[in-house]
C-alpha positions as CSV (number, residue, x, y, z in Angstrom):
1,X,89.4,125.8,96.8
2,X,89.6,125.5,93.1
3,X,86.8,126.7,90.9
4,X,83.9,125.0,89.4
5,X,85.5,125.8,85.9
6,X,89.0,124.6,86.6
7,X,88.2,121.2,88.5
8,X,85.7,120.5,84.7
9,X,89.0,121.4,83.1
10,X,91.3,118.4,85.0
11,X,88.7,116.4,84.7
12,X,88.0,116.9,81.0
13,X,91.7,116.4,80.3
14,X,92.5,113.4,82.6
15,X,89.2,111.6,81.2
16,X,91.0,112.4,77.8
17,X,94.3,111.0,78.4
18,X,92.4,107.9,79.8
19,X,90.9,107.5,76.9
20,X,94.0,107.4,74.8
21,X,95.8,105.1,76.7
22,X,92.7,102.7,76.6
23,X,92.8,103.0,72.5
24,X,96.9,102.7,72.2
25,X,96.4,99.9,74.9
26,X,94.1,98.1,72.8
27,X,95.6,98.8,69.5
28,X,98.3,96.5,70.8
29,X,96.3,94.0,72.4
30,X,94.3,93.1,69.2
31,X,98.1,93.5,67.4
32,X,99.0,90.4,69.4
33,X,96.0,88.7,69.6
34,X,93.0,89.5,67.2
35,X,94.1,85.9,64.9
36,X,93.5,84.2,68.4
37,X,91.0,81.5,68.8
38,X,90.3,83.3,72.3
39,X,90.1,87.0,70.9
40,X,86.2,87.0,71.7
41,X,87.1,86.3,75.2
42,X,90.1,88.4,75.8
43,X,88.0,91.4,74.1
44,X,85.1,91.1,76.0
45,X,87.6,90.8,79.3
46,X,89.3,94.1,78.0
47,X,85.7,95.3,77.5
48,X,85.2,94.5,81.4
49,X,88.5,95.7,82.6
50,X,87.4,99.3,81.2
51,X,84.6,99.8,82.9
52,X,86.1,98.5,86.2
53,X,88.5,102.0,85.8
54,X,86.1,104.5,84.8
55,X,83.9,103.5,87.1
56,X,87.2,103.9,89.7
57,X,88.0,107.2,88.2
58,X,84.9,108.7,88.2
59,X,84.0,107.9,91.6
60,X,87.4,108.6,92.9
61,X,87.6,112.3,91.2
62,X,84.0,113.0,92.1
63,X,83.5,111.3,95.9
64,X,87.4,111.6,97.5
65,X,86.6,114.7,99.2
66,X,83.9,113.0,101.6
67,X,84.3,109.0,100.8
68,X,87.9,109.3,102.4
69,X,85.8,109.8,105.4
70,X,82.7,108.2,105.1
71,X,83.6,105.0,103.2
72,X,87.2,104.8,103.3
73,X,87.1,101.0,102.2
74,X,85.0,101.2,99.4
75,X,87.2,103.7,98.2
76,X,90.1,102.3,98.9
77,X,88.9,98.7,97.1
78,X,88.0,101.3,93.9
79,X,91.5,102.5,94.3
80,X,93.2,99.7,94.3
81,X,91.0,98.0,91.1
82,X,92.2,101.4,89.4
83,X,96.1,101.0,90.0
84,X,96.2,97.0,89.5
85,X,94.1,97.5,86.1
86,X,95.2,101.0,84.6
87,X,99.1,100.6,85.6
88,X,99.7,97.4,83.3
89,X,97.8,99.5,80.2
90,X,100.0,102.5,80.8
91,X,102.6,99.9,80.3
92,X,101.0,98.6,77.1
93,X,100.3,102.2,76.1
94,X,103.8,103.1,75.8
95,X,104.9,100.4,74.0
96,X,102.1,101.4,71.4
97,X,103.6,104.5,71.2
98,X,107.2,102.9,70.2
99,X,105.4,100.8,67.7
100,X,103.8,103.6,66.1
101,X,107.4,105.5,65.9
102,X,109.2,102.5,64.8
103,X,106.6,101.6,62.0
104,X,106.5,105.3,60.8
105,X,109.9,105.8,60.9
106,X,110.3,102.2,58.8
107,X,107.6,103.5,56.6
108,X,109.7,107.3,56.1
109,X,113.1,104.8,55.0
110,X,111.0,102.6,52.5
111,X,109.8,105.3,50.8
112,X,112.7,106.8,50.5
113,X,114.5,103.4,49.4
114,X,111.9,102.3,47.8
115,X,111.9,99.1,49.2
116,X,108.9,96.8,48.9
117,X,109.5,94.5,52.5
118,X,106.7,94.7,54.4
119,X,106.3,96.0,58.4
120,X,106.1,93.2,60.5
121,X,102.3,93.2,62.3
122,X,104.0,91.4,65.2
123,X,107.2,93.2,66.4
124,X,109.3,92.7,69.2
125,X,108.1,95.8,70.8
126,X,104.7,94.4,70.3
127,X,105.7,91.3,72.1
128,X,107.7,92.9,74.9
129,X,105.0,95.5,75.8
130,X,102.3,92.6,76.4
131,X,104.5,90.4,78.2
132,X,105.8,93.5,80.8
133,X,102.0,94.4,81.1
134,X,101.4,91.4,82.5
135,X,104.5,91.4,84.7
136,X,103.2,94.8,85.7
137,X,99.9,93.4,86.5
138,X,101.2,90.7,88.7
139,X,103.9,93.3,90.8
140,X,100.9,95.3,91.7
141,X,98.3,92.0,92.4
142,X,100.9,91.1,94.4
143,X,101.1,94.6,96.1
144,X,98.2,94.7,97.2
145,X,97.9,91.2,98.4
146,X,100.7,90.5,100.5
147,X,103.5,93.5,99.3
148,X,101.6,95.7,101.8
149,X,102.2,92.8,104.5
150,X,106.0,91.9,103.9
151,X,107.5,94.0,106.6
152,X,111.1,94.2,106.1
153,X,113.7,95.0,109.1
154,X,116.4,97.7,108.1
155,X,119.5,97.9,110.0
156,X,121.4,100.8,110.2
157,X,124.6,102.4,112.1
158,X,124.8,105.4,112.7
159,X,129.1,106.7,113.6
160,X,128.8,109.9,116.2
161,X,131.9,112.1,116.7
162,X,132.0,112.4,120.8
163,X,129.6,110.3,121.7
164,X,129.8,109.3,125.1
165,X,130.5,105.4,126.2
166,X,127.4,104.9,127.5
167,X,125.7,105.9,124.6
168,X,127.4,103.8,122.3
169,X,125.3,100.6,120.6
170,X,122.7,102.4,122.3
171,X,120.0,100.5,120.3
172,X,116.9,102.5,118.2
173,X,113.7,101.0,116.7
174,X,112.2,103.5,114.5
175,X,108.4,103.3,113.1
176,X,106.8,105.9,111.1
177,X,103.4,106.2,108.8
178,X,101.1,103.8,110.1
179,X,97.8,105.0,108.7
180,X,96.1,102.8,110.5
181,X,92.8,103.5,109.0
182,X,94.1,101.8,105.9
183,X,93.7,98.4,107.2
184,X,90.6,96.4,107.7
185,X,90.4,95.2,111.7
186,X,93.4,94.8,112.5
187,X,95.1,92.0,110.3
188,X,97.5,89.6,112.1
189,X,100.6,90.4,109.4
190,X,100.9,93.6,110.8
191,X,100.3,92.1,114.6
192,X,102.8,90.0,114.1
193,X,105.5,92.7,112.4
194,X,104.4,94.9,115.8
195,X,104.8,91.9,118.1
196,X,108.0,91.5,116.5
197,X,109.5,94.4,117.6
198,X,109.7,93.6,121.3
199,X,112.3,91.1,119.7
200,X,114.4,93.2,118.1
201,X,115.5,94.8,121.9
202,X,115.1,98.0,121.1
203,X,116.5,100.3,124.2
204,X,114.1,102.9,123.1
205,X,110.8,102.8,120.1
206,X,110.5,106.3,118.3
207,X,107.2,106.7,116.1
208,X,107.7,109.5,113.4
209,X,104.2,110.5,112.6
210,X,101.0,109.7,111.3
211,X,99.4,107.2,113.0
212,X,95.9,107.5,111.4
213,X,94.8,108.9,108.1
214,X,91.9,111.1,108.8
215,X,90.4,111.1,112.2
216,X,91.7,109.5,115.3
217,X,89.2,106.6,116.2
218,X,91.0,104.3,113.6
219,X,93.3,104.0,115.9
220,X,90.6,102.8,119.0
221,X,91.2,99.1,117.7
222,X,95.2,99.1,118.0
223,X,95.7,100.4,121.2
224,X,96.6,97.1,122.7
225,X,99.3,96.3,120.3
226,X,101.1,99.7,120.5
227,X,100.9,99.5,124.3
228,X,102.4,96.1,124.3
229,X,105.7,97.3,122.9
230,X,108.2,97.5,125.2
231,X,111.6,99.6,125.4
232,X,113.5,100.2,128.5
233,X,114.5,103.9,127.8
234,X,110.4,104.6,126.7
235,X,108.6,105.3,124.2
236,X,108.0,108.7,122.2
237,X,105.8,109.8,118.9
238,X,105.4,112.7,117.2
239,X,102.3,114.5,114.9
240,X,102.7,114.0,110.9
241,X,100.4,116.1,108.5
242,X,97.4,113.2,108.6
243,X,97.1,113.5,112.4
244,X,95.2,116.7,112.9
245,X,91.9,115.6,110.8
246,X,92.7,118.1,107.8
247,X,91.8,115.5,105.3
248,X,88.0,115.1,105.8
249,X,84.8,116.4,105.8
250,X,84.6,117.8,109.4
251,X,83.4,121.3,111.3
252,X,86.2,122.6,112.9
253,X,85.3,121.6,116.5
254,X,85.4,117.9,115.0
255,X,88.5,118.2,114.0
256,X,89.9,119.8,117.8
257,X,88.2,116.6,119.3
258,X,90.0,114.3,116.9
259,X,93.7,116.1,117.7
260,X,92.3,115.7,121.6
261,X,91.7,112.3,121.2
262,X,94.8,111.1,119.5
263,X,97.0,112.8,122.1
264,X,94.9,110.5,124.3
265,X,95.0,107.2,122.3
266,X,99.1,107.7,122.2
267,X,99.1,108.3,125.8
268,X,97.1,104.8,126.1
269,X,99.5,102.9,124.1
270,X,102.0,103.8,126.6
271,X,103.8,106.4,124.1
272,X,105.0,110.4,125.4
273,X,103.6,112.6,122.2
274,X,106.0,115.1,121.4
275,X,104.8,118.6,120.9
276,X,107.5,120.9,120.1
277,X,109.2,119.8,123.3
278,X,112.4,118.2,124.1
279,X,113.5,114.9,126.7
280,X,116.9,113.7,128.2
281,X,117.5,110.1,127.5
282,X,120.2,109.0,130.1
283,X,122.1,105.7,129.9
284,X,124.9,104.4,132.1
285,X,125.6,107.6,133.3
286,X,125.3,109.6,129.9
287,X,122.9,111.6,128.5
288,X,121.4,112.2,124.9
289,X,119.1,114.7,124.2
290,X,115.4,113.7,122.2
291,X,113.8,116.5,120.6
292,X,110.3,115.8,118.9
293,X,108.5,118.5,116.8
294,X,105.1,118.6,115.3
295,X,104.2,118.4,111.5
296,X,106.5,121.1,109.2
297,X,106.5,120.2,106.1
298,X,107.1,122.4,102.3
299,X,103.5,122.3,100.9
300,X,101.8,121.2,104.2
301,X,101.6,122.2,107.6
302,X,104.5,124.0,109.8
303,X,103.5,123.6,113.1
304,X,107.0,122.3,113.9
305,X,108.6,124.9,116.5
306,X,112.4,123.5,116.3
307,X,114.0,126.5,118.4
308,X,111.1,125.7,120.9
309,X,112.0,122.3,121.1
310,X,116.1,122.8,121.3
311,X,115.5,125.4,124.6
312,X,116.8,124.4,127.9
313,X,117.9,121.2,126.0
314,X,121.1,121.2,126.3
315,X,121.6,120.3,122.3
316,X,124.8,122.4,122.1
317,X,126.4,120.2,124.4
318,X,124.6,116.6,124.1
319,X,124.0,114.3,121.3
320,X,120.8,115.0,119.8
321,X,118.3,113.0,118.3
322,X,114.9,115.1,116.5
323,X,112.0,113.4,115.1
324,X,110.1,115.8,112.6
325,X,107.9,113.7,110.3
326,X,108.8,115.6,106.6
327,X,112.2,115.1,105.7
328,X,111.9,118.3,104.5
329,X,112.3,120.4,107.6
330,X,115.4,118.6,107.4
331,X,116.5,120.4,104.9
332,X,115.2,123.1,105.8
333,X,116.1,124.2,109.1
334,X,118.6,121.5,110.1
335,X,121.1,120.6,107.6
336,X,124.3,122.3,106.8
337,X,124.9,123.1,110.7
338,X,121.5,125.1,110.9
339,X,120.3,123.4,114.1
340,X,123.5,121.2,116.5
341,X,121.3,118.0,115.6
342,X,123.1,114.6,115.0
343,X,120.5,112.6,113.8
344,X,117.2,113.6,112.7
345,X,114.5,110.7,111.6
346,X,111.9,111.3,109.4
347,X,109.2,109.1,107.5
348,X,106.1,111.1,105.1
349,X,107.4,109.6,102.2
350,X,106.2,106.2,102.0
351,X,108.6,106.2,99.1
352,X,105.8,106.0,97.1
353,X,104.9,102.6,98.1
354,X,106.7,102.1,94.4
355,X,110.3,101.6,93.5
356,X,113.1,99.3,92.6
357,X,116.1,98.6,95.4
358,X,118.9,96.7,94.2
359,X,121.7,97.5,97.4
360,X,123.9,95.1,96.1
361,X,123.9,97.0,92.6
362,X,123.7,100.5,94.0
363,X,120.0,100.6,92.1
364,X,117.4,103.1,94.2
365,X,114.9,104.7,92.6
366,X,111.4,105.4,93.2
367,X,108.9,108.0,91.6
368,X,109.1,109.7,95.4
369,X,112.6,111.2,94.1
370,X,110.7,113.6,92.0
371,X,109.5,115.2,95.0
372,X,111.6,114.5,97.5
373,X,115.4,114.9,96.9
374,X,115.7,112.5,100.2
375,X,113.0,109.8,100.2
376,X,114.4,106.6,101.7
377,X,117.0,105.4,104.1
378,X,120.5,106.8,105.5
379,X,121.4,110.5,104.4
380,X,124.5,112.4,105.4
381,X,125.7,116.2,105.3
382,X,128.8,117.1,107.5
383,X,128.7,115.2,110.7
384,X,124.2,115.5,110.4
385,X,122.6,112.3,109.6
386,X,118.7,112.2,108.2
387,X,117.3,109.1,108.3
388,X,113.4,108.5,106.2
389,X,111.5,105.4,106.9
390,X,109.7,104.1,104.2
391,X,106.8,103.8,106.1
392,X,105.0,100.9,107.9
393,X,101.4,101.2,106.7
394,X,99.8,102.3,103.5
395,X,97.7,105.5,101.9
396,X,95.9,105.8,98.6
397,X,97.1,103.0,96.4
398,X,96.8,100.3,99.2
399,X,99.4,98.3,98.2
400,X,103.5,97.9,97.9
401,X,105.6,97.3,95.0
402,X,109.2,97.1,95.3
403,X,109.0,99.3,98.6
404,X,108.2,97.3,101.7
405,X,106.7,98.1,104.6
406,X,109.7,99.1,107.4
407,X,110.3,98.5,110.6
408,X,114.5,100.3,111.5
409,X,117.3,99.2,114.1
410,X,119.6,102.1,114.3
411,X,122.0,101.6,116.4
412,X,124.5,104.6,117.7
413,X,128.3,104.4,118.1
414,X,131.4,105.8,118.3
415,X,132.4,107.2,115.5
């Protein structure tokens, strides 16, 4: 755990880089507006607006540890005012920053030119940087209205070498990251995106980890949903890093009964949890080989046992399908012909639940990439595929922008 000393330190040096994005934020606020009849009004607003994020930032940087536990939707609501208000200032921050370049730089050539022309007060940059903080604004109000509810189905083929006739269109539905605990009751969006599913025909549902956030009665409520999907081939789940209670305030033996309990609830909703252990998937007279391994992740926990998984499996001579929940052990211990795995599907990422897709333009980037060199959709190395779901739930900033919630259709066939 971090010292006393150090955790002041972070907290002194965030508070002051929140501080200096208020000013440059409001230096070009009262650029644009200050000759305004409704300056009074906007400033007092702005006034309003800053104490609704240090109020958010101090409770969050002070209260995580045990709220995440203990009032998880007060925190999340202070959470989400923090994002929704503090994002669009960045915005307006950096702009402020431009402006202060450009007019110095302009100020460095007059007086070396000598020229008497004024700097305009109100410059484009000016302009542009309060007009995309209020576009900003609105992609994140939206995010966390109805971004977080606008489940999006991916469809993706996957081409095998050898696989077997019986096998092929042999169809997938892949869900990963619910978090559960994230949403208030159990809102009928996501209902309906779950009841959904059972359209799609899936011949067998795969769930790629973390069902709940911190402890496992979150999930109590959703039992009936998850055990209403339906998949003729069954239904199989695996452990991601949120699932074995390591995130709040509990003595060890609460966090054993929590791990007990979830391997209980996903028994309930009808699904076989996957604990290092392997299962042969057969289908008009061929077989393909499901591995499913528990959290291993680079910077959390590696519980996953893949060589415990793969024995008596058959992998060496099957097509095999693993589910490990970081897309990390992917690369890892998998890639690159380190494991005789076909296609390994993965979620953790969320990718970031922040990004810009444009398929049709080849644009994909999200913040994510900075951490994870594979952080959403269809990868490929040799004849291995990695596949990460952007997740189906939320965490943290509870809210989507750019990066809908998931639900995949792969589909196998011949390559």
């Amino acid at each position: 755990m971090p010292s006393i000393g150090f955790m002041i330190f972070i907290f002194a040096f965030m508070a002051t880089l929140l501080s200096a994005i208020e000013w440059l934020a409001f230096r070009l606020l009262a650029r644009q507006w200050r000759e305004s009849p409704s300056w009074l009004i906007i400033k007092r607003s702005w006034v309003l607006l800053v104490v609704v994020i240090w109020v958010a930032f101090v409770i969050n940087g002070f209260m995580w540890p045990t709220w995440r536990a203990t009032h998880p939707r007060l925190l999340s609501a202070l959470s989400v005012s923090f994002f929704v208000v503090f994002v669009p200032k960045l915005v307006m921050a950096g702009f402020e920053v431009l402006e202060i370049l450009r007019g110095g730089t302009a100020w460095g050539i007059n007086q070396m030119t000598q020229s008497s022309s004024p700097i305009s007060r109100k410059s484009f940059l000016t302009r542009t940087g309060v007009a995309l903080s209020g576009a900003t604004f609105l992609s994140f109000l939206y995010g966390v209205t109805w971004g977080k509810y606008a489940f999006r189905t991916e469809r993706v083929s996957i081409p095998m070498k050898g696989l077997p006739r019986g096998l092929d269109g042999l169809r997938i539905v892949q869900i990963s990251d619910a978090h559960l605990g994230s949403f208030a009751d159990t809102p009928r969006p996501v209902l309906e995106a779950l009841e959904g599913i059972n359209a799609l025909e899936p011949d067998l549902i795969l769930f790629t980890g973390d069902l709940v956030n911190i402890h496992a009665d979150e999930a109590d409520a959703w039992i009936p949903a998850f055990k209403a999907l339906q998949a003729p081939l069954g239904k199989y789940s695996i452990m991601g890093n949120h699932d074995y209670a390591d995130y709040g305030p509990f003595e060890d033996w609460e966090r054993e009964a929590s791990r007990e309990r979830l391997k209980e609830i996903h028994a309930e909703m009808g699904f076989k949890l996957m604990l290092n252990e392997h299962d042969r998937i057969e289908r008009d007279g061929a077989e393909l080989v499901l591995l499913g391994v528990e959290n291993w992740g680079s910077g959390f926990r590696k519980n996953g046992d893949l060589v415990k998984a793969m024995q008596g499996s058959g992998c060496d001579d099957l097509p095999t399908v693993l589910m490990s929940h970081d897309p990390t052990h992917w690369e890892e211990k998998v890639m690159d012909g380190k494991a005789p795995v076909e296609l390994t599907l993965s979620g953790h990422t969320h990718g970031m639940q922040f990004g810009i897709e444009i398929p049709w333009l080849g644009v994909k980037w999200s913040p994510s990439k900075w951490r994870y060199p594979r952080w959403a959709g269809l990868y490929r190395e040799g004849e291995q595929y990695l596949h990460v779901n952007r997740g189906f739930g939320v965490l943290g900033f509870h809210g989507r922008v750019g990066m809908p919630p998931e639900i995949t259709v792969l589909e196998l066939v011949q390559a």
